[in-house]
N, C-alpha and C positions, 0 to 999 in steps of 0.2 A: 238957664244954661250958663248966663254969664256969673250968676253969682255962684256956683258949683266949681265955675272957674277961679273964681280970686280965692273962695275958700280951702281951695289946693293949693294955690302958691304961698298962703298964708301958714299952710302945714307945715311946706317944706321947707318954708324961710325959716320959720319956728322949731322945727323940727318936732312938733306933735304928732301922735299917731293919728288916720284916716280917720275919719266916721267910718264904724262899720254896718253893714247890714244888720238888722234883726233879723233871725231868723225865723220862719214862718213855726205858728206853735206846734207843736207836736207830744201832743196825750196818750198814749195808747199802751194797755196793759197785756196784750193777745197772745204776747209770747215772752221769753226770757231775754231776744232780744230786742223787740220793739220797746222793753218796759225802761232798757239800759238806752237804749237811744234817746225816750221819754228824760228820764232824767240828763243827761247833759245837754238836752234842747232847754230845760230847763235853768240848768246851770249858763248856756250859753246869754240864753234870755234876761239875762241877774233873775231869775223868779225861784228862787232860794226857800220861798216856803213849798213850794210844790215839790222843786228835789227834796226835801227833807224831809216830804210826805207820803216819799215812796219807799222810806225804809219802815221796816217792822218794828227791830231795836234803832233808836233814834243815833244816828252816826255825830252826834255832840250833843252837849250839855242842855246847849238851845239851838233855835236858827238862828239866832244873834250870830252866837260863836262859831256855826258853823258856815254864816255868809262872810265871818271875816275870814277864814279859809282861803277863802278866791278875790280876798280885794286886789291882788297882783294879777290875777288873770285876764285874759284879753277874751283868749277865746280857746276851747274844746274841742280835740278833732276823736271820736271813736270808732274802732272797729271790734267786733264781735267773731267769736266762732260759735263752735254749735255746744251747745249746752247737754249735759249727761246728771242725771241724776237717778232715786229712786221715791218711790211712795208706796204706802198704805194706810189701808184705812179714812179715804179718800182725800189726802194730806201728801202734796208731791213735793221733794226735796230737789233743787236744781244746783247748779253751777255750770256758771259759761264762763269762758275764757273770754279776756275783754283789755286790749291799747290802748292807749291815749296817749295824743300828744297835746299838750298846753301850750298855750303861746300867754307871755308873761307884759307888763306894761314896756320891759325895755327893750321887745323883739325876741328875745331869745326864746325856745322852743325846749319842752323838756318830757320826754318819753315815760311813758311806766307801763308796768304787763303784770296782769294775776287774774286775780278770779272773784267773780261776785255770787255769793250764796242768794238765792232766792227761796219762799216758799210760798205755794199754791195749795187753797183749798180749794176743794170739789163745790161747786155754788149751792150742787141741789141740797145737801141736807141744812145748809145754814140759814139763820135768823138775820134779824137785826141785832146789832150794826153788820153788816155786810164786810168782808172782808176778800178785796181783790189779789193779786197779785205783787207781792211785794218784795223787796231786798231785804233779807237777815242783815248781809254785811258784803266789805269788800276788801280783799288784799292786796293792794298794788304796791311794784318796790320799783324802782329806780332800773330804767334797761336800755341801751343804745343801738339804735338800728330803726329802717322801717317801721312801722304798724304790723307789716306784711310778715316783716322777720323776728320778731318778739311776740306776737301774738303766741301766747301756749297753745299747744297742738289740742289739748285738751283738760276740763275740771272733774271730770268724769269718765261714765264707759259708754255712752250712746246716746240714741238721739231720741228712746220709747217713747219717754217720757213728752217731750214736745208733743209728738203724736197723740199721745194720751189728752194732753192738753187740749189739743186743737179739738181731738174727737169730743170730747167734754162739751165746749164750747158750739158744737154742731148738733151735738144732740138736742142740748137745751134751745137753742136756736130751731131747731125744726121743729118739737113738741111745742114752743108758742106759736109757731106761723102758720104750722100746719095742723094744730089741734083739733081746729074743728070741720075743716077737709078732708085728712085722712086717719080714719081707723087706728092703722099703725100707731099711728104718734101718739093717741093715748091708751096704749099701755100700760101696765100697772108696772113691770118691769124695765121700763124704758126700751132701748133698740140699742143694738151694737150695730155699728153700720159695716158696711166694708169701705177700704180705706184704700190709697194708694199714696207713697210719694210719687211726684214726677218733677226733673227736670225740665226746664227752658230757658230759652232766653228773649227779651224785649226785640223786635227789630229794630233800636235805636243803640242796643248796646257793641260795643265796640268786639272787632272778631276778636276770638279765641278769650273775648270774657268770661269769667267763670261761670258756668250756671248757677242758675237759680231754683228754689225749691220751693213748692206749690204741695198743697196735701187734697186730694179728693177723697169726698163721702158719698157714698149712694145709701139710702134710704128706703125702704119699703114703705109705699104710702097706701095701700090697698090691693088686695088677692079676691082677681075676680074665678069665673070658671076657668077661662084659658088666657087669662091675660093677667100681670102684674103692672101696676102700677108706681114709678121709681122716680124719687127726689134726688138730684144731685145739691150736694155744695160744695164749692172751692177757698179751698184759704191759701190765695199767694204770700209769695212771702213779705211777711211783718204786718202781714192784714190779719181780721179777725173770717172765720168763714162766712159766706153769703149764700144764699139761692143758686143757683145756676138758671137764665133763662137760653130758649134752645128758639133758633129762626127757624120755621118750618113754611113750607111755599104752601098757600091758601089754591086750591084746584077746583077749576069747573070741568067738570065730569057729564059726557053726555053718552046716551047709547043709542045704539039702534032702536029702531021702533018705540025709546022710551022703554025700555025694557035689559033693566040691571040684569037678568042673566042670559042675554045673548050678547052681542059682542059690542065692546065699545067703538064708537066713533071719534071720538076726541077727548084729551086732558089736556087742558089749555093750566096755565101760572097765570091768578090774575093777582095776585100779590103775596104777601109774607104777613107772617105774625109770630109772635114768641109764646113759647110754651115754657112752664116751669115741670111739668108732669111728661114723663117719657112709657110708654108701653112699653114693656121687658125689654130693660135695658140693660147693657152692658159695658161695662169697659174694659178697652184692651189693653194692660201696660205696655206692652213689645211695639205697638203699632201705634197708641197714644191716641187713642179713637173712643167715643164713643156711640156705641149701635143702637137702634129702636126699632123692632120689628113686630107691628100693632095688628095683629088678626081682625077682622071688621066680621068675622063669622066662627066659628068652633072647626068648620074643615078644616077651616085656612086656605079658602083658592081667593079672598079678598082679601088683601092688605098692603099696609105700606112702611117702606124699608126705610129707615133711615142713617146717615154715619156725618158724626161732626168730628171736625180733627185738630185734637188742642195745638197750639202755635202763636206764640207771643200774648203769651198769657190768658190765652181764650178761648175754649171751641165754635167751631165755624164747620157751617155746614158743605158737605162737598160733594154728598153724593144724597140721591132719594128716587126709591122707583115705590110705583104704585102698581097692586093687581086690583085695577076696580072692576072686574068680571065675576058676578058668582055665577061661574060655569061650569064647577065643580074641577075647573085646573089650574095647577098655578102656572101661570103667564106673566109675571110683574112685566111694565114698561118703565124705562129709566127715563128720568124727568131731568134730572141734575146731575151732571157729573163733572166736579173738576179734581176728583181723586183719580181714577184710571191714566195714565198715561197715553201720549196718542200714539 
């Protein structure tokens, strides 16, 4: 502590600039903006072979000349919009709007606003070398204001593409994971899944913050007689997508005389467990809920309900009734409830 002390007063006598932070690394090609963020984490880091490694056509001569670009730099602040493009042929063309402001060795701060081209190949039909995500190029000029007030409203007409993207990436993701689980996943045709954007926001972020935007996939993992079997994944944002696992309360079930079709005596909670596999599920965008309502028979007078409800980035389970009677009626009993109001 004391030496962090004189090595301050030694700045300001001298008038050197602070040690700054390193910023923690950040890799990640998932989208058009994580890959823009990638590179000036990059840039922030001096790790000048890596940004130079994320463009397609090489943005200088060498990394040589293109690290002496930034020897005046201190440090990189960027913000992103939403990127619009088009593709075919499994070849997607992007551009996202993208700010920056630079802070230079002698303090001073200096804006610019345009657009970075990206292109994206489809993974599945490609060989080696492997070709991810990458920057064609970048147009910045010189513009004064906020980040917030220079950002271009737009490089394009929408946002499919991202979607396309992420869907891509979820696909291929669920045919490795779930290849040999479920049916579905190998396909000769692959799976189109159903898709949803959803807003949110963190319960850490500050009110009236902008939302944030999360993409859901559901998955057909197997088609039984009366029951479907359904994968979710979620990609929040500037993530790549993942599994979704689902808390489901673990029940002991007892009946009368020991005998499943006359009436129950108790459903006790003796704990919890996570499930990645939902019986005919569904999602509701308006409600932001996802359902599970699992038949334990072909009637349908045993089964159990279930609803999780996304909120700060995550479904949470809030309600679950069970009909463990095969009495030939449906009877559910509600087990959990903190969705109902009182």
């Amino acid at each position: 502590m004391k030496l962090l002390f004189i090595m301050a007063i030694v700045a300001l006598v001298s008038g050197a600039q602070p040690v700054r932070a390193v910023p923690s690394y950040v890799d990640d090609r998932s989208t058009p903006q994580t890959l823009i963020q990638s590179l000036y984490n990059a840039i922030n880091r001096k790790e000048y072979a890596r940004a130079y490694a994320y463009f397609d056509t090489p943005p200088a001569e060498t990394v040589e000349v293109y690290a002496e670009g930034f020897a005046d730099t201190i440090s990189v602040e960027v913000l992103t919009g939403i990127p619009g493009g088009d593709g075919a042929a499994g070849t997607f063309h992007y551009s996202i709007p993208v700010a920056i402001r630079s802070r230079d060795v002698e303090g001073e701060d200096h804006v610019f606003a345009g657009c970075y081209d990206l292109i994206f190949v489809s993974p599945g039909p490609q060989t080696t070398p492997y070709k991810p995500l990458v920057i064609d190029k970048g147009t910045l000029s010189p513009a004064e204001g906020s980040l917030d007030e220079v950002l271009p409203e737009s490089c394009g007409d929408g946002r499919v593409d991202v979607e396309e993207t992420l869907r891509e990436r979820a696909r291929r993701a669920f045919e490795t994971n779930y290849g040999s689980t479920c049916p579905a996943a190998r396909a000769e045709d692959g799976q189109d899944p159903d898709s949803h954007m959803v807003q949110f926001n963190y319960s850490y972020d500050e009110e009236g913050a902008p939302q944030r935007e999360a993409w859901l996939f559901r998955f057909l993992c197997q088609q039984g007689a009366y029951n479907q079997i359904h994968v979710f994944y979620l990609a929040l944002e500037g993530r790549a997508p993942e599994p979704l696992q689902f808390v489901v309360p673990d029940l002991n079930i007892r009946y009368e005389n020991d005998n499943p079709e006359g009436a129950v005596s108790e459903v006790r909670v003796v704990g919890y467990s996570t499930h990645d596999q939902l019986v005919n599920a569904q999602f509701n965008p308006d409600a932001l809920t996802i359902s599970s309502d699992a038949k334990w028979r072909g009637v349908g007078d045993a089964s159990s309900t279930a609803l999780w409800l996304f909120r700060s980035g995550d479904f949470t389970l809030v309600r679950y009734d069970v009909d463990a009677s095969y009495d030939g009626e449906v009877n559910p009993q509600t087990i959990i409830d903190f969705f109902t109001g009182p």
